[in-house]
C-alpha positions as CSV (number, residue, x, y, z in Angstrom):
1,X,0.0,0.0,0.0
2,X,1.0,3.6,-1.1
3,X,0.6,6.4,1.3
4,X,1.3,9.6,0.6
5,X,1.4,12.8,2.7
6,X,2.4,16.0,1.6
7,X,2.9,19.1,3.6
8,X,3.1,22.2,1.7
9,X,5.0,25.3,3.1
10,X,3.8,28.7,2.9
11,X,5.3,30.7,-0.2
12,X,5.4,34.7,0.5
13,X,5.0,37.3,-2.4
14,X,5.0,40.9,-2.1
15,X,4.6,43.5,-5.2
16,X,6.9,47.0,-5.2
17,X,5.1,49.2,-6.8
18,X,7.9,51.8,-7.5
19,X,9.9,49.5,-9.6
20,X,7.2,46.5,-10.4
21,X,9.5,44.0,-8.7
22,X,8.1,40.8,-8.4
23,X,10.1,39.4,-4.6
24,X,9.2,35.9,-3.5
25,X,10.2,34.4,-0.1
26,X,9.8,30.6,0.4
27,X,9.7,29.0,3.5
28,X,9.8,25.6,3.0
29,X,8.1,22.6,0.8
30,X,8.4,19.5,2.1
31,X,7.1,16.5,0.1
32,X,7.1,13.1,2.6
33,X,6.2,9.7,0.7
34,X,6.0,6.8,3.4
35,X,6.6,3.4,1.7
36,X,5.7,0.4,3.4
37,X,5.9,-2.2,1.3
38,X,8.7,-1.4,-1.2
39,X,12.1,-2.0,-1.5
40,X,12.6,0.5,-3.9
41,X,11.1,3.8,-4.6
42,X,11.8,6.8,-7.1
43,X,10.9,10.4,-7.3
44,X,10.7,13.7,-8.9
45,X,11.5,16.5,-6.6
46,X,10.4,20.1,-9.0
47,X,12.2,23.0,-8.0
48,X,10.1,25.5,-5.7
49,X,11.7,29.0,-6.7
50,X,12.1,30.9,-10.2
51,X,15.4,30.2,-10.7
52,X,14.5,26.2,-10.6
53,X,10.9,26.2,-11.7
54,X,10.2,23.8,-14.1
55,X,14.0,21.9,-13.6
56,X,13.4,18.5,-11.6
57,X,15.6,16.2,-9.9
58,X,15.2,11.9,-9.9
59,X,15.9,9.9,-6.7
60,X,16.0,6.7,-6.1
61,X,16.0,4.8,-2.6
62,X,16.5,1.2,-1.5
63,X,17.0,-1.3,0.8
64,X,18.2,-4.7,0.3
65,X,18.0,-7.5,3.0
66,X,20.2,-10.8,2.5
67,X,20.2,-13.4,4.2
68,X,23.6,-15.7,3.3
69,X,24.0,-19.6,3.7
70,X,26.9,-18.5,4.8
71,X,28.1,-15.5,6.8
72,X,25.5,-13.1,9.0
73,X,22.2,-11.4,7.9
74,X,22.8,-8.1,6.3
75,X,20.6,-4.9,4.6
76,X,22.1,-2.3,2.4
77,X,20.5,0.7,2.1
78,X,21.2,3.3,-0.7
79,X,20.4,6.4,-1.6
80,X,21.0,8.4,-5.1
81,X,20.0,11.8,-6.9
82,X,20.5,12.3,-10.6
83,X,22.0,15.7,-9.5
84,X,24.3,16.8,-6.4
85,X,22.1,17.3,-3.7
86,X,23.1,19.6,-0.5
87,X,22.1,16.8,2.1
88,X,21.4,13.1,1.0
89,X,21.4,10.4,3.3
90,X,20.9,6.6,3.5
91,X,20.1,5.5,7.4
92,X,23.2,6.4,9.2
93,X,25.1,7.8,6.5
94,X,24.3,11.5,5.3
95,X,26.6,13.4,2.6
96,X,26.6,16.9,2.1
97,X,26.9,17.6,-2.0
98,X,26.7,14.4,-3.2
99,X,24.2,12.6,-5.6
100,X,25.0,9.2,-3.2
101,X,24.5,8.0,0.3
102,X,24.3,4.2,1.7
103,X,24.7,2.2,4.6
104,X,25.3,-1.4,5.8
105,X,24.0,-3.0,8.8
106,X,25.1,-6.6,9.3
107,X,23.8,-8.6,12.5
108,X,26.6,-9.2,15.0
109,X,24.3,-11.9,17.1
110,X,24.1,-13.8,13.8
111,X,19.8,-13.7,14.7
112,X,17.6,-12.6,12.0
113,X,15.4,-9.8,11.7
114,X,12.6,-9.9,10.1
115,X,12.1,-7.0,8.0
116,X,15.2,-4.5,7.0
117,X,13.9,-0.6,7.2
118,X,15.6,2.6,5.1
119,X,15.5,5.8,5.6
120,X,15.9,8.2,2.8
121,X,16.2,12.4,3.1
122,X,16.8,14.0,-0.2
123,X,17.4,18.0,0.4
124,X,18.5,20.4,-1.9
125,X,17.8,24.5,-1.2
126,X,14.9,25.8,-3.9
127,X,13.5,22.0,-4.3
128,X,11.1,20.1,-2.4
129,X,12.6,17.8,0.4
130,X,11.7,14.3,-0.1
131,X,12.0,11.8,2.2
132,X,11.4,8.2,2.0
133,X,10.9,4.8,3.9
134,X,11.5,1.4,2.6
135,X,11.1,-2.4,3.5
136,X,12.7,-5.5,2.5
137,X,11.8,-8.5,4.6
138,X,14.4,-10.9,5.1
């Protein structure tokens, strides 16, 4: 099942009448997509201001779950932008202008879970802020 919730930040605009100057302030736009059955999820993030209008960015998140005949249970979970992003991050692991982020977790008790989670932030300033979840099950 797809959920999808999206919170929409409050965009400011204010005409100068001496010069007809057009100034826009936004605050933020923040796009969260909560993915509970997926492994793997893309998305379009659309930039937000004039200078990015119209220009979007693909990301792709996943998680991969593995469990080995031999050696411990393990999940990888990745995270990639088509274009540098400011702040993109993969669980633990969050890069600052990169279009890649990923993490391993590997069970030291040798037990195994049952499902493998990742977290996914995508920022970049004058584009929405995605942000994903996904799930692999072991």
């Amino acid at each position: 099942m797809l959920k999808k919730l999206c919170v929409v930040g409050t965009i400011f605009a204010g005409l100068t009448m001496g010069n007809s100057a057009l100034a826009a302030e936004i605050e933020t736009e923040t796009t969260i997509t909560n993915i509970s059955v997926l492994s793997e999820v893309s998305s379009v993030t659309p930039g937000i201001a004039t200078a990015t209008a119209g220009k979007t960015i693909k990301v792709t998140s996943k998680v991969n779950a593995k469990n080995p005949l031999v050696g411990a249970p393990n999940a990888t979970a990745t995270s990639s932008a088509s274009a540098s992003e400011d702040s993109i991050s993969a669980k633990e692991d969050k890069q600052s202008y990169s279009k890649y982020a990923g993490a391993t977790y590997t069970s030291k008790s040798g037990s195994i879970p049952s499902k493998a989670f990742g977290n996914h932030n995508y920022i970049k300033k004058s584009y929405k802020t995605i942000r994903h979840e996904t799930v692999d099950t072991y």
